[in-house]
DRENBA-194482 format. One record per residue: x, y, z of N, C-alpha, C in turn; residue in one letter. Coordinates in pm, whole numbers, plus 32768, in hexadecimal, padded with zeros to 4 digits. Each point is the difference from the previous one (the first is absolute). Layout:
<nodes>
XYZXYZXYZA
...
</nodes>
This chain:
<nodes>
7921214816767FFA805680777FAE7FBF806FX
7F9C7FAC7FEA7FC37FDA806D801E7FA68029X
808D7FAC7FE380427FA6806D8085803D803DX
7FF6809F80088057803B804A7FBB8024806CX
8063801680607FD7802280A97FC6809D7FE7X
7FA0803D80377FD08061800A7FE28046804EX
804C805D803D7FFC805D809D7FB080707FCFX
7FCE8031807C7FA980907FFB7F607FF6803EX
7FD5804F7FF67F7C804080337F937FC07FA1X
7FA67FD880407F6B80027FB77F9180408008X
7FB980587FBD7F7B803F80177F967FD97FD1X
7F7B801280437F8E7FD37F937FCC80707FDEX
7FCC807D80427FB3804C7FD97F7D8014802FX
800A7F75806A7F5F7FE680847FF680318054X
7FAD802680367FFF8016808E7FED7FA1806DX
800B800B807C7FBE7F8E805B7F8B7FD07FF9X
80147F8180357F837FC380047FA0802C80A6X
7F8380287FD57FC18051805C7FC17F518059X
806E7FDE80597FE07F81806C7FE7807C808FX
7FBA7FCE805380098039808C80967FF68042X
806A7F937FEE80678003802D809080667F96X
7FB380147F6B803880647FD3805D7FBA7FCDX
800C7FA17FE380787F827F9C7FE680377F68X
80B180308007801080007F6F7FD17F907F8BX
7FFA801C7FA27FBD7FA57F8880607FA57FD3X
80177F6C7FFF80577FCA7FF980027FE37F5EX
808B80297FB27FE680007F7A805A7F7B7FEDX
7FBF7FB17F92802E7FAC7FB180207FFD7F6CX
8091804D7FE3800F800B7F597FEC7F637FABX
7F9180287F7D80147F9E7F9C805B80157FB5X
80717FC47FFF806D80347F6B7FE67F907F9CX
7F5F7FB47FF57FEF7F967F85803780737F66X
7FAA80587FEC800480887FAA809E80337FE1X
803F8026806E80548060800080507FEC7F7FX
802B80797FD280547FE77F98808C8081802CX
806D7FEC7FD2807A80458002803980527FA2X
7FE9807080038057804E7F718073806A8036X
806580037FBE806E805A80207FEE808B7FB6X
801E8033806F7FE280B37FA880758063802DX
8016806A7FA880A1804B7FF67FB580948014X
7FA4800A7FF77FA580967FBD7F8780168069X
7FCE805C803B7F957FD280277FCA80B58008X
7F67803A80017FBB80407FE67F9C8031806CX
7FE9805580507F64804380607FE7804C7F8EX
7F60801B80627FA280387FC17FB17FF28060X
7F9C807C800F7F977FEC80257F8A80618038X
7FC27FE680127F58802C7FE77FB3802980A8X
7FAC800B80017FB6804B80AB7FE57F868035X
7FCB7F937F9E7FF57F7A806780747F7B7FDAX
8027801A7FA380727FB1800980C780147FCBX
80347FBA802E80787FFC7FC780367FA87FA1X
801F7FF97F7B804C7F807FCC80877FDF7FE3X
80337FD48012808A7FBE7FF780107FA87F84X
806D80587FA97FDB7F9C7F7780BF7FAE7FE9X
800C7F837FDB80547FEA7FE380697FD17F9DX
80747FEA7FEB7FF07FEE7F5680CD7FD58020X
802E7FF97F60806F7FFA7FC7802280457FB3X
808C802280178041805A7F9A80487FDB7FCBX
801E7FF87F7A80997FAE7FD0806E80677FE6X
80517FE28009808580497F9B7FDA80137F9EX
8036806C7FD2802D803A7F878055806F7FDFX
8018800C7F86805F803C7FB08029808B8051X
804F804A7FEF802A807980407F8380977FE8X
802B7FAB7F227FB780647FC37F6D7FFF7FFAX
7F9E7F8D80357F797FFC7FEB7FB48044806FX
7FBB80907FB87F97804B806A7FB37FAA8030X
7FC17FA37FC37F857F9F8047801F7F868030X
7FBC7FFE806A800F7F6C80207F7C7FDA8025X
7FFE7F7180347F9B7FB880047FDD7FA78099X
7FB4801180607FFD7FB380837F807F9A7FC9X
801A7FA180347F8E7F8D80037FC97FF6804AX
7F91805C80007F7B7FE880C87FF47F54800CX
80177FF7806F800A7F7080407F4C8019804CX
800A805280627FC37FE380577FA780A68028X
7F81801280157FC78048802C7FA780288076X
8021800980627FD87FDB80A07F92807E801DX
7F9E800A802B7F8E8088803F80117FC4808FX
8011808680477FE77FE580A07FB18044804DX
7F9D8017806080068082804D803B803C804AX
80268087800280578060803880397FA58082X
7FAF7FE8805D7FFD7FCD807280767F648011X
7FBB7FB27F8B805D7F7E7FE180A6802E7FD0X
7FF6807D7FC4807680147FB8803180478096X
7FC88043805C80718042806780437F928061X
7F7F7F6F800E805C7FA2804080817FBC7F9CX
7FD27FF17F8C80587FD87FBC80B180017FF9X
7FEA80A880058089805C802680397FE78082X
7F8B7FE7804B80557FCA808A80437F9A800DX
7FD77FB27FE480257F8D7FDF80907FF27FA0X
7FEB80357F6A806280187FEF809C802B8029X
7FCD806C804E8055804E805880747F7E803CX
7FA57FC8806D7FE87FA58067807D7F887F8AX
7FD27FEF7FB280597F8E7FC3807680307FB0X
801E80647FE38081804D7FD2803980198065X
7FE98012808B8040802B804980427F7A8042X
7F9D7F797FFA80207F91804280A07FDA7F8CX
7FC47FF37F5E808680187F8E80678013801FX
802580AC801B806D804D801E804B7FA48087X
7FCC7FE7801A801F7FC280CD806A7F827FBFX
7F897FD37F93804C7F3F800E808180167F98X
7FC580617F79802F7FEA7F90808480857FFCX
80178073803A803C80707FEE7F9080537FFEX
802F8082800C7FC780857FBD800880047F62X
7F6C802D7FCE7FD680237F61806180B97FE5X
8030800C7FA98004808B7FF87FD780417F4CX
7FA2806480317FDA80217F69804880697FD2X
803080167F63803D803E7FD97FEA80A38011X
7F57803C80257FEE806C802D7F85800D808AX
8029805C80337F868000804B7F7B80067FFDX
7F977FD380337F7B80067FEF7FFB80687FD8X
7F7480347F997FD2809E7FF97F927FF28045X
7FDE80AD804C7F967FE380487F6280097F9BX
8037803D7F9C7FA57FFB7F8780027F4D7FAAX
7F997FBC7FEF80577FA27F937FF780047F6EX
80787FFB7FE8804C80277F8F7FB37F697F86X
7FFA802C7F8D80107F7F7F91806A7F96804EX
7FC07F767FD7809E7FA08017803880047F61X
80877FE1801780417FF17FA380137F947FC3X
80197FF77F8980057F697FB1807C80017F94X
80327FD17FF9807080017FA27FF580227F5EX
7F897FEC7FDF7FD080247F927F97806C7FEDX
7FDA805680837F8C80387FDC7F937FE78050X
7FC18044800E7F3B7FD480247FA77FF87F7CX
7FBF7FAC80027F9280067F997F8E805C804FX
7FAB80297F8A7F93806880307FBF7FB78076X
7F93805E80207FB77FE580727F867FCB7FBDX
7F9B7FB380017F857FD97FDB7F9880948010X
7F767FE17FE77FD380527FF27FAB800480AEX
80247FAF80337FCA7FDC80AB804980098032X
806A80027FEA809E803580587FF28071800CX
7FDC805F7F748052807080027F6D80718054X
7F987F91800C7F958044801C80137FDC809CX
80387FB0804C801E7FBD806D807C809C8073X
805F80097F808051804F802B7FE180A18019X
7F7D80287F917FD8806B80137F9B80268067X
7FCE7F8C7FFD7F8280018065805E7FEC80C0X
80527FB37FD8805C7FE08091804C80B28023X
803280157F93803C808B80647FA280618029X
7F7980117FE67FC48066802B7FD47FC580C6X
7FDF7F75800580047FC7808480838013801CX
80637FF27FC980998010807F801180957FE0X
7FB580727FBA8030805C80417F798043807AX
7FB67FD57FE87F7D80178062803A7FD380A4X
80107F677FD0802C7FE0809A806F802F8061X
808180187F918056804380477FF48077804CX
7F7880437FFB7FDC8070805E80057FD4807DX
7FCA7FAA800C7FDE7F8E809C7F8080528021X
7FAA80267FBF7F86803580397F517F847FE8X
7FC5805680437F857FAF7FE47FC7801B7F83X
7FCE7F8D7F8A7FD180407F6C7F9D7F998026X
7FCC80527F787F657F7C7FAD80277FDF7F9FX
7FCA7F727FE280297FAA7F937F6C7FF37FA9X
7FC480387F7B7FB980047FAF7FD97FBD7F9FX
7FC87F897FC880197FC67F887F6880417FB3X
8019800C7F747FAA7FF17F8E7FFF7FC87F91X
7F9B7FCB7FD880277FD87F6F7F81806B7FA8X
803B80097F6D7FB280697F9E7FD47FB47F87X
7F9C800F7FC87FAE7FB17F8F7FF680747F98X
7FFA7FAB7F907FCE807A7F8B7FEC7F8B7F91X
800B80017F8F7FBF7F7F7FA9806C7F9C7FEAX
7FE67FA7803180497F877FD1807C7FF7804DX
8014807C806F80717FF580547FB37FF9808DX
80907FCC80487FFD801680A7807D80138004X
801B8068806B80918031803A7FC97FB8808AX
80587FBC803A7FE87FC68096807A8028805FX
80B6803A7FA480468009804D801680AF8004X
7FC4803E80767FF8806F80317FD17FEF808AX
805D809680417FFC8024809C802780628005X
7FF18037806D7FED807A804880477FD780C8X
804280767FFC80557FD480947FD9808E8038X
7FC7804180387FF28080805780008002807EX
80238087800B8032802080BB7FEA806D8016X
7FFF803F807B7FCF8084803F809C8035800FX
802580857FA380A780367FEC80158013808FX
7FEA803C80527FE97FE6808980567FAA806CX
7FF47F807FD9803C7F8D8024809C800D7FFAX
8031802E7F7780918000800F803E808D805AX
80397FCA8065803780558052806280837FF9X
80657FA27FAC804E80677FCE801B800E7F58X
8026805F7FF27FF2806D7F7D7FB17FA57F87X
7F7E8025802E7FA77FA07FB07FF480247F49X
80148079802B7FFA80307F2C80957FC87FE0X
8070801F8030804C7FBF7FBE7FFF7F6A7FC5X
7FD07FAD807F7FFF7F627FD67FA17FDA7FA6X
7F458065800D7FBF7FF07F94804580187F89X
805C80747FF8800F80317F6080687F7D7FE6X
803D7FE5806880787F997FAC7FDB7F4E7FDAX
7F78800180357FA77FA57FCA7FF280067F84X
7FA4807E7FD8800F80547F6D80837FC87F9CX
80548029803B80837FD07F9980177FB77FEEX
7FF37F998068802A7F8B7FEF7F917F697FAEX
7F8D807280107FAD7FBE7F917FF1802B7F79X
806D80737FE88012802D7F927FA4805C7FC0X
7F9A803F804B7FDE807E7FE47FF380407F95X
7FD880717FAD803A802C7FA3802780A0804FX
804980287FE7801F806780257F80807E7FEBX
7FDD80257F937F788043802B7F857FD78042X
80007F7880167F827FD6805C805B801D80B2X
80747FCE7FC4804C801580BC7FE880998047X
801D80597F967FFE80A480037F5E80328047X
7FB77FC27FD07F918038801A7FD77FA98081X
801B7F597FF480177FD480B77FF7802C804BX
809F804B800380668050804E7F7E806B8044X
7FD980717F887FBE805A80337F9D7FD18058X
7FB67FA67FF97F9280028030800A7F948079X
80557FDF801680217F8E80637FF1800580A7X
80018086801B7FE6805D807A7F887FFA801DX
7F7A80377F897F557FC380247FDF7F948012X
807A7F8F7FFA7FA17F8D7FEA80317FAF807CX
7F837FB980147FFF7FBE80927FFF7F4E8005X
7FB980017F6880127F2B8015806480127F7BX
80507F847FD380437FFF7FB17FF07F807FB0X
80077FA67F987FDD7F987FDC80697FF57F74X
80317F6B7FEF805B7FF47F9D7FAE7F9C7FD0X
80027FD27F5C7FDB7F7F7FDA803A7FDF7F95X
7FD77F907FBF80317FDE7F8E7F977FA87FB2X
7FED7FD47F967FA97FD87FA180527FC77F9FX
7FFA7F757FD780377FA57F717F6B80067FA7X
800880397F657F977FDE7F93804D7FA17FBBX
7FBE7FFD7F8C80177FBA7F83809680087FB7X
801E80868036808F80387F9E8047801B806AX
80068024807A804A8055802C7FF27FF580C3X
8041805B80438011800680B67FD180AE8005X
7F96801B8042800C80778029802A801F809EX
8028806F802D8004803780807FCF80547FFDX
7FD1801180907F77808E803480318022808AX
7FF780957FFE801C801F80AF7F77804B801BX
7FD17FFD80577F99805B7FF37FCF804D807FX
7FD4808E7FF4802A8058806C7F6F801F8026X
7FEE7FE9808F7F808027804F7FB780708036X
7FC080467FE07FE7807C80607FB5800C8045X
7FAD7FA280697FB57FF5803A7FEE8060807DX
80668032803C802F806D80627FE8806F7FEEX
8027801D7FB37FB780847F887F8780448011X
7FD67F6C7FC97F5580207FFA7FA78030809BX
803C7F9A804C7FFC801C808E7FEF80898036X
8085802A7FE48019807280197F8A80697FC9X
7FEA7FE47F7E7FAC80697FC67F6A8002801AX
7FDC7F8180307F7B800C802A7FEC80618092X
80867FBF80567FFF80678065800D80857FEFX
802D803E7FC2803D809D7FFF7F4B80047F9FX
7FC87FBB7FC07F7C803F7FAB7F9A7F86800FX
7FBD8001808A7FB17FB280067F797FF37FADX
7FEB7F957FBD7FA680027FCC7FF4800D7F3EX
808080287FE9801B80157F98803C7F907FC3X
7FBD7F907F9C80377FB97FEE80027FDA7F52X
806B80247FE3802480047F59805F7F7A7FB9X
7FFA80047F94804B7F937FC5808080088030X
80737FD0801980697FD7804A80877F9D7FCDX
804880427FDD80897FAE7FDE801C7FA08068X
801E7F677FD67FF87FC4807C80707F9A7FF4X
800E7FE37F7E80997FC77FCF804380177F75X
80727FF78010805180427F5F804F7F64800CX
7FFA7FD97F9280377F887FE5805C80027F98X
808A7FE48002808580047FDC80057F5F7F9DX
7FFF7FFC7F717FE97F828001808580137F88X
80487F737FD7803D80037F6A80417F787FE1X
80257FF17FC580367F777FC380797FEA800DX
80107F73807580A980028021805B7FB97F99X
7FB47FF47F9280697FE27FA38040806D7F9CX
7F6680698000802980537F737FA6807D8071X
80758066802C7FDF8068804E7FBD80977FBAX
80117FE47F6F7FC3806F7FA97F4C7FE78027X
7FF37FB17FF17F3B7F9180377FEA804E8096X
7FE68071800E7FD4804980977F75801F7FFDX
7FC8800280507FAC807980357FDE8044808FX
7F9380547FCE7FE9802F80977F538006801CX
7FCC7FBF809C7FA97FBE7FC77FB580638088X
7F6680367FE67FF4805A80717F6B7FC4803AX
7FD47FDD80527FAE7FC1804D7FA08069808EX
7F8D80227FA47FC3804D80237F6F7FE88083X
7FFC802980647F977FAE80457FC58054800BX
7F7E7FED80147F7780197FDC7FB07FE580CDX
801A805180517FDD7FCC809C7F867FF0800FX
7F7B7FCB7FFB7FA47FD380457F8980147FBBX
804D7F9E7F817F4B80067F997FA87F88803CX
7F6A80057FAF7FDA7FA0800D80347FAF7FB8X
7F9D7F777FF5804A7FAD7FB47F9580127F67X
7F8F806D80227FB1801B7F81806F80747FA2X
807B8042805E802E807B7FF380747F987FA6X
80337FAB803F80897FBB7FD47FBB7FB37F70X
7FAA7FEF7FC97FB57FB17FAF7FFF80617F8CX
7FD4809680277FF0806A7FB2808680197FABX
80597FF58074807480347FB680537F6A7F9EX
7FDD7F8D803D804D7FC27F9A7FB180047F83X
7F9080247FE17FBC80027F64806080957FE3X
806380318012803A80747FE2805F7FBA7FB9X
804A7F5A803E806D7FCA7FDF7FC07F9D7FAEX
7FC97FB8800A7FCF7F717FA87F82803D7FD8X
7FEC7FC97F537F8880317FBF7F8B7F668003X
7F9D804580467F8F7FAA80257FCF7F967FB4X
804980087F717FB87F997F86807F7FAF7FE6X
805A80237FF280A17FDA7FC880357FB18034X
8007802B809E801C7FC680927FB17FD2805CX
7FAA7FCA7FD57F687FDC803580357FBA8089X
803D7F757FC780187F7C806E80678051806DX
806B80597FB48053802C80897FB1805F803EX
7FA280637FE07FB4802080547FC57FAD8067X
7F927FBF7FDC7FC27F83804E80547FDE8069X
80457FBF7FEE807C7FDF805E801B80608057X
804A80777FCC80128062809F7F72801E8053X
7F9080187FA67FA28030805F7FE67F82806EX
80217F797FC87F9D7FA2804880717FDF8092X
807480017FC180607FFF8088801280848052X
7FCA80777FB67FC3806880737FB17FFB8073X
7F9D7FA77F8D7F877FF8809B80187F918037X
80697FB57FCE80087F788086805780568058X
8058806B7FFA8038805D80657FA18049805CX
7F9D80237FD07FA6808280327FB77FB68041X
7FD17FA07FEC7FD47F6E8079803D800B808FX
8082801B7FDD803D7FD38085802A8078804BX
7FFB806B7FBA8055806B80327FCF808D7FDCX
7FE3806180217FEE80957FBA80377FF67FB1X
7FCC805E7F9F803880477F7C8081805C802DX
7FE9801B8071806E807C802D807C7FB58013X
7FE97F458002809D7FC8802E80237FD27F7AX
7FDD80177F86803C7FF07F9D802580747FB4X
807D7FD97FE3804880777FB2801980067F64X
7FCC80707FC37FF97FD57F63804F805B7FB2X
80647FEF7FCF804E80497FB4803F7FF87F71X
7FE280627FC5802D7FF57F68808580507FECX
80067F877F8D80AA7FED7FE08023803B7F62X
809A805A80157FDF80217F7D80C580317FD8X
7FF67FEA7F9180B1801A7FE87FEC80567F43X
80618056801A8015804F7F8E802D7FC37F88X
800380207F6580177FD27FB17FF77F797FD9X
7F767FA8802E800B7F917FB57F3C8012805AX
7FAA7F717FC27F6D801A7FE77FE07FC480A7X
805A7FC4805C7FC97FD280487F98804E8085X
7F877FCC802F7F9F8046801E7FAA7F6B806CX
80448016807E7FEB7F8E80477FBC804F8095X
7FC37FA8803B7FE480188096803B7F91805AX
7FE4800A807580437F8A809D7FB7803C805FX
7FBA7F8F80287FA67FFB807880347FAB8045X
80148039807080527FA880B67F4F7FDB803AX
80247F7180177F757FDF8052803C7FB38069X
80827FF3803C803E7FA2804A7FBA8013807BX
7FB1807080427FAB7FF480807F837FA37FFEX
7FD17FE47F757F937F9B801080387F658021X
808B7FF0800C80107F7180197FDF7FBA7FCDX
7FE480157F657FB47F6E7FBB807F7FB37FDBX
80117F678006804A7FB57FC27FE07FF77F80X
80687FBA7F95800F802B7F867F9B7F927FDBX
80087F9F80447F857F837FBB7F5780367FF7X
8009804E80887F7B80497FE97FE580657F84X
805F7FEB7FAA7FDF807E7F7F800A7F937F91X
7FE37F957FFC7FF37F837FB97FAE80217F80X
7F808029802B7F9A80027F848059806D7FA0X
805D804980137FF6808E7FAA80B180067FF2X
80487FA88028806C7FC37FE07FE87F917F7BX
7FAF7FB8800E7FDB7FDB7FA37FE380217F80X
7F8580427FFB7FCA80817FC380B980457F96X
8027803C808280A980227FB1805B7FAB7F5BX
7FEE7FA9804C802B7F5D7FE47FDF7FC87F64X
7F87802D7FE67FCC7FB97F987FD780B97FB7X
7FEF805D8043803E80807F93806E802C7FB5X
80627FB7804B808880087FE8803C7F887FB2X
7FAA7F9A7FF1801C7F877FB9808C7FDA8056X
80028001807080667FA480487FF07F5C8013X
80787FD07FD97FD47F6D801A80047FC180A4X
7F837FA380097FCF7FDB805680867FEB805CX
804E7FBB7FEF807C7FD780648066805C800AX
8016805D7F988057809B805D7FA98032807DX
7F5E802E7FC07FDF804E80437FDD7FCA80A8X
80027F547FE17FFC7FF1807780448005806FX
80A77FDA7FA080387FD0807A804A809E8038X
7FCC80577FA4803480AB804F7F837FE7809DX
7F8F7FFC7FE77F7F8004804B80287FC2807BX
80157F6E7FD77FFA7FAD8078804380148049X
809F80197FFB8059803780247FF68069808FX
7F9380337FDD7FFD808B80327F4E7FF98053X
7FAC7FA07FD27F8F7FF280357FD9802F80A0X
80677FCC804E7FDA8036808D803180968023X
804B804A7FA18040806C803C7FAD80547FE6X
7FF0809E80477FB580647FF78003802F7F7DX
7F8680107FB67FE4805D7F94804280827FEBX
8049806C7FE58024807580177FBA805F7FC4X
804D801E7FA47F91805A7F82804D7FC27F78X
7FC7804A7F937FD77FC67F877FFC80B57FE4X
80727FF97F677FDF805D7FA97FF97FD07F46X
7FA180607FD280097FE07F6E7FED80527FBAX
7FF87FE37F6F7FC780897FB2803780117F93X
804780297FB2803D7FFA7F7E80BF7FF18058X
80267FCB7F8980AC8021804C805580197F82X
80A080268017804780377F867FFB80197F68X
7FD27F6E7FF77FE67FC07F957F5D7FFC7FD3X
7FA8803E80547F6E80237FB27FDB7FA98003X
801B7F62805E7FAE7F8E80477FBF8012808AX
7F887FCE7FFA7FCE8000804980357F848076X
7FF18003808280497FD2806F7FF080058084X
7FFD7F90804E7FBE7FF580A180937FE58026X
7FFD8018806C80627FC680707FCE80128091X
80207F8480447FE77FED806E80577FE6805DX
8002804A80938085801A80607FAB7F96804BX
807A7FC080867FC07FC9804880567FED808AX
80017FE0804C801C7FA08070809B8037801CX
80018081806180438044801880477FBD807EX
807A7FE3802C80637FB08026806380678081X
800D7FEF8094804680798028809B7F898022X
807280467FF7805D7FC9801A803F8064805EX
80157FFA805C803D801C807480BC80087FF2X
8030804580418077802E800880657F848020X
80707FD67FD680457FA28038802D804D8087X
7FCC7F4B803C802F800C80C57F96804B7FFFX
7F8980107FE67FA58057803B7F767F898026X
7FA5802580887F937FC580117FA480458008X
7FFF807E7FB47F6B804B7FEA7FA57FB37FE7X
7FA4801080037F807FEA7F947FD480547F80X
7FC37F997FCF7FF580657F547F98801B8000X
8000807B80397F53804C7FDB800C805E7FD3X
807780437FCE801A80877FDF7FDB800D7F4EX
7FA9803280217FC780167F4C7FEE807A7FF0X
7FCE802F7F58800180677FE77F6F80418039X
7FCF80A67FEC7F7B7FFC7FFD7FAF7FD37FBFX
801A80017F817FC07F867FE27FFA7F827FECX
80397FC88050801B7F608010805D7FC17F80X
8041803D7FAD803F7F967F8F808F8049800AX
802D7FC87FBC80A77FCE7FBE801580777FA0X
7F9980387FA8803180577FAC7F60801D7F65X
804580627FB17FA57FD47F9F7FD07FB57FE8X
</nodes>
C-alpha cells in the first residue's frame, strides 16, 4: 500500500503556531515507523474525554456458526475535538471519492440512532471496558441531547483494598429545558432503563424538584445508574412562608439500580441538616461512625472539616445524612465546594485515606494526580450496603454550555455542586 498514490485530507490535531504574523505550523510527516494494516470491521466507543476507534478482521464463515471471530488489528484514542476534525476531513475525502470514482450506495440508510454493525458471523461480546464505555456513553448522549447547560462531576470511592475511579454525575437546573420538560426527563428514565417502581415514584415527585442529576458508577462486578432529584426550592420556599424555623430537610431522593440486573434497586433519601456548627456536624457523625471502630475515618472527616471552616463559615457547609431502607447502610455528605480548596491541598488526609484503606501507592495516585488542581467538592462516608466502611470524594465540577451557545458557565446550584 505505500507505493500506491494516495489522495485525501491530512490532520494533525495542533493548533497554530502562536508567531506575531500568525503562520500556520508547518508539519513534516515521519513515515520511518508507519506501518499498514487492512481492516473489514471497525468499532467506536467512547468516554467524556476520549473517543476510540478500534479495528479488526472478519473472516467468513459457515451459514450455521453463531460465533465468529474479528482479529483487533488496531486501537486508536483521540480527543473529541481531533475526532470532529477527523470526520471532516473524512467527509471532505469521500466526497472528493464519489466525484473521481462514482457514487458509494449503501444497502440501508443511516440510523439516526447507531445501530450494532453487522458481521457475517455475529458480534463477539463486548469487553468489560466496552461494555462499561457504552453504559457510561449513553447517559452523556442522553444528557446532551437536551442542548442545555449541565455540570460535569467526577468521584472516585475507597473502602479496603478497592478504588472505584470510574463515576460521574451530570446535573442541571429542570428549568433550562424549555419545552415539556417532565416528559423528556421521564424519557431519559426509560431509556436508561429505570425500573418501573423507581420510575413511578420519579414520576410523582418530579414536579418538586428543581436540579436534576443522572450518573453512573463501574465496581468490581457490575455498572450502576443514578438519577437524582433536588429540592432545594422547596426549602426556600419554606423558610419563607416560616421564618426562622429551621428543621431537618429532604434535600435529595436518589433513584439508583443495576443496569445489568434491574431486580438490584434502591431508594436512597438524603437528609440535610441547615446550619450546624461544625462542633454540631461532628456530634452527629459519632451517631454514624463509632468513635473506637472507625477511629481513622473519623479523624479524617473532622480534620478536612476544619481545613473547610478555615476558609468559610460553618453556615456555607452543608451536612447531610444519608439513609436507604432494608439494607445496614448509614452514611453522611458534606458539600464544602464554597471553601475552594483544591484537592492537592487535602494531601495530608488523602493520604491518611490511602494507607487505611490499604490502597496501592500507584492506583491511589494516579486517581489523585489526575484530579490535583480541580476543586475539592464534598466527600461522603460511613458504613455502605454491604456493612463496609467507605469515603468518597466529589470534585471539580465542569459547566458545559448549550451547543451554538456563548454563555458563560456560572450557573450553579445553591450549593455550588453537581449533585450528591
Amino acid at each position: 500500500m505505500a507505493n500506491k498514490e494516495d489522495h485525501g485530507s491530512e490532520g494533525t490535531g495542533m493548533g497554530s503556531n502562536p508567531t506575531a504574523e500568525n503562520t500556520p505550523l508547518k508539519i513534516r510527516w515521519d513515515r520511518s515507523n508507519m506501518r499498514s494494516a487492512y481492516a473489514n470491521v471497525f468499532k467506536v466507543a467512547f468516554t467524556r474525554e476520549e473517543i476510540t476507534l478500534c479495528f479488526g478482521m472478519s473472516q467468513a464463515c459457515d451459514a450455521d456458526q453463531k460465533e465468529g471471530t474479528i482479529q483487533r488489528s488496531e486501537r486508536i484514542l483521540l480527543n473529541p475535538f481531533t475526532i470532529k476534525r477527523l470526520v471532516a476531513a473524512l467527509s471532505r475525502a469521500l466526497q472528493d471519492y464519489e466525484s473521481k470514482y462514482g457514487p458509494l450506495k449503501l444497502e440501508s440508510p443511516p440510523s439516526a440512532t447507531p445501530e450494532p454493525m453487522a458481521l457475517p458471523c455475529g458480534v463477539p461480546s463486548l469487553s468489560k471496558k466496552e461494555k462499561a464505555d457504552e453504559k457510561a456513553g449513553l447517559v452523556f448522549q442522553l444528557v446532551d441531547n437536551l442542548n442545555i447547560k449541565y455540570g460535569f462531576e467526577q468521584s472516585f470511592k475507597i473502602f479496603e483494598r478497592t478504588l472505584l475511579a470510574n463515576r460521574f454525575l451530570l446535573g442541571f437546573k429542570k428549568e433550562r429545558i424549555r419545552q415539556e420538560p417532565h416528559e423528556r426527563i421521564l424519557d431519559i428514565c426509560r431509556r436508561m432503563d429505570m425500573p418501573e417502581d423507581l420510575l413511578e415514584t420519579y414520576r410523582e415527585r418530579l414536579s418538586e424538584a428543581n436540579y436534576l442529576h443522572f450518573g453512573f458508577e463501574e465496581n468490581q462486578r457490575t455498572y450502576l445508574y443514578k438519577a437524582y432529584m433536588e429540592f432545594y426550592d422547596k426549602f426556600e420556599r419554606g423558610i419563607k412562608s416560616q421564618p426562622g424555623k429551621l428543621v431537618p430537610f429532604l434535600m435529595f431522593l436518589g433513584f439508583k439500580w443495576d443496569a445489568l440486573d434491574h431486580s438490584k434497586r434502591v431508594l436512597t433519601r438524603y437528609t440535610w441538616y441547615p446550619l450546624l456548627s461544625v462542633e454540631g456536624m461532628v456530634a452527629r457523625l459519632s451517631n454514624i461512625l463509632d468513635s473506637h471502630k472507625h477511629r481513622n475515618l473519623f479523624e479524617i472527616t473532622e480534620g478536612i472539616l476544619g481545613m473547610a471552616s478555615r476558609k468559610l463559615s460553618p453556615h456555607d457547609i452543608f451536612y447531610l445524612e444519608v439513609a436507604e431502607e432494608n439494607n445496614p447502610r448509614r452514611s453522611f455528605d458534606i458539600n464544602m465546594y464554597r471553601a475552594k480548596l483544591q484537592l492537592s491541598e487535602l494531601q495530608p488526609w488523602l493520604a491518611k485515606m490511602r494507607q487505611h484503606y490499604v490502597i496501592p501507592s500507584e492506583e491511589f495516585h494516579a486517581a489523585c494526580d489526575a484530579a490535583k488542581t480541580k476543586t475539592f467538592g464534598h466527600f461522603s462516608g460511613g458504613i455502605d450496603r454491604e456493612g463496609r466502611d467507605f469515603l468518597t470524594v466529589y470534585y471539580g465540577v465542569e459547566y458545559t454550555s448549550p451547543r451554538g451557545s456563548s454563555e458563560p458557565r456560572s450557573d450553579k446550584s445553591p450549593k455550588e455542586h453537581c449533585g450528591p
